[in-house]
C-alpha positions in Angstrom: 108.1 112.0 -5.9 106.0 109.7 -8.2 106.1 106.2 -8.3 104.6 104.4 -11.7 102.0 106.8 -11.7 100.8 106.1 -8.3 100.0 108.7 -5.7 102.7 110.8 -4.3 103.8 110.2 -0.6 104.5 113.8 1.1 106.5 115.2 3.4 103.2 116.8 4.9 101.7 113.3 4.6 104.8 111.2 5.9 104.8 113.6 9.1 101.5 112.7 10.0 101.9 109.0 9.3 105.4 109.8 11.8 102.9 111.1 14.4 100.7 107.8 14.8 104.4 105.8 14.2 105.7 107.9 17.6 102.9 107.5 19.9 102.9 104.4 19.3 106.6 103.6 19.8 105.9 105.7 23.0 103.4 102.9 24.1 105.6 100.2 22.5 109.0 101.7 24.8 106.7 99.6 27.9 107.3 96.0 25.7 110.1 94.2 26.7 113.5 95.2 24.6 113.1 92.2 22.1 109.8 93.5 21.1 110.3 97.1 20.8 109.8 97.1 16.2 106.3 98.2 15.2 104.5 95.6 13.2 103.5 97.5 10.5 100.4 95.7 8.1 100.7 97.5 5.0 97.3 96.8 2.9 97.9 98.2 -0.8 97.7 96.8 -3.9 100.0 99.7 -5.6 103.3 98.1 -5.4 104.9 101.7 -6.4 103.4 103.0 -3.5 104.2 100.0 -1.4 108.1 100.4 -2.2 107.6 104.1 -2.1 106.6 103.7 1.6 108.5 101.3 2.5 111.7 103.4 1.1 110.0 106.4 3.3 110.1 104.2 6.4 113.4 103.3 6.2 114.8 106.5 5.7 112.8 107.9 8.5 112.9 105.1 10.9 115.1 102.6 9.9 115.4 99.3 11.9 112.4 100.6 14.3 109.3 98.7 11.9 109.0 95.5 10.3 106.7 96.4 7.1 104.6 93.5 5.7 102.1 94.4 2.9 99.5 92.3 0.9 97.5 93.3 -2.0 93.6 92.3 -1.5 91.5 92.6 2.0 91.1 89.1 1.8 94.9 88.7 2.3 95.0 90.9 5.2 92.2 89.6 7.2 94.3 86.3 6.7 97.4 87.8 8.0 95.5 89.2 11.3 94.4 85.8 11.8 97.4 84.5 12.5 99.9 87.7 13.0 99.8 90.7 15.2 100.2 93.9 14.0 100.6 96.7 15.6 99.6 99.8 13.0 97.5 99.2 9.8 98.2 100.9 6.2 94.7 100.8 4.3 94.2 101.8 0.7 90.5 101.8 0.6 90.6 101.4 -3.4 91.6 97.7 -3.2 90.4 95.0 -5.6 88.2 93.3 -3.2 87.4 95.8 -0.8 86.1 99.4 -1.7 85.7 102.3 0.7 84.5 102.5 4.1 83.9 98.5 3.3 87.6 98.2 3.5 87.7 99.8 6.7 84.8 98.0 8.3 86.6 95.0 7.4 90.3 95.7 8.2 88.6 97.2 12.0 86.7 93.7 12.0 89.5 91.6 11.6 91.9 93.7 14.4 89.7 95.9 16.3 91.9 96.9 18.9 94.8 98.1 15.9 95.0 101.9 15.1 94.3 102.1 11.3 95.7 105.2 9.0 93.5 105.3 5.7 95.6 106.0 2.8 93.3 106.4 -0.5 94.3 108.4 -3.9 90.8 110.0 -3.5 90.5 113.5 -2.2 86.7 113.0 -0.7 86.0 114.9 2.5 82.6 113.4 3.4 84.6 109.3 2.9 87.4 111.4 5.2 85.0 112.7 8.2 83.1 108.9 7.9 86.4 107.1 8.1 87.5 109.0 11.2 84.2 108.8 12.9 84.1 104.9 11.9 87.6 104.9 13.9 90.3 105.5 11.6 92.9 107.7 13.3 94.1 109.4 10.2 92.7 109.9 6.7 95.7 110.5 3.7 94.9 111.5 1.0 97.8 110.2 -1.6 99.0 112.9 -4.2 97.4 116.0 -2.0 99.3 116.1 1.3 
């Protein structure tokens, strides 16, 4: 499925997106009951692929995630200033952040939250860098 020409959310790419989602709802069953949603921090300035996702989510797991996105890194270092969050959504094509500086920034602002890489650019030496700079999974928008 398409979205105004953005990239293309698969099934292949949505079940690996579900795997980090699970484990950490595994962790997250320990909270207590009024805490049991994942935060998710959605950081893409697509919004096609923002309501794309988020239509995903809620089909997949509804009522079990409280989505917030923001277009610009700058945005989401202010929101993790202020908000937890429990997973983080990077685009690493955003207007003020490019790459693995992206990443470097998003793991600077919340070290300790996983971070999934979603990018529209199929490039298997930025994958293998991401994932040894921390990222637990690289997705490749349009391929998966």
């Amino acid at each position: 499925m398409e979205v105004e020409g953005s990239g293309i959310f698969t099934h292949a790419a949505y079940a690996s997106l579900n795997l980090v989602i699970t484990h950490y709802h595994t962790v997250a069953n320990c909270r207590p009951m009024s805490e049991k949603f994942i935060k998710l921090l959605l950081v893409e300035d697509n919004s096609g692929d923002v309501r794309l996702l988020r239509e995903m989510l809620n089909e997949q797991v509804p009522g079990k995630f409280a989505l917030t996105d923001v277009g610009r890194m700058s945005e989401a270092e202010s929101h993790l200033a202020s908000n937890a969050a429990d997973i983080i959504l990077l685009d690493l094509g955003l207007p003020d952040a490019q790459g693995l500086e992206a990443m470097r920034r998003a793991h600077e602002a919340a070290p300790r939250v996983p971070l999934v890489v979603l990018t529209g650019c199929n490039d298997e030496l930025l994958a293998d860098r991401a994932l040894q700079e921390g990222a637990q999974d690289f997705l490749v928008k349009g391929q998966i």
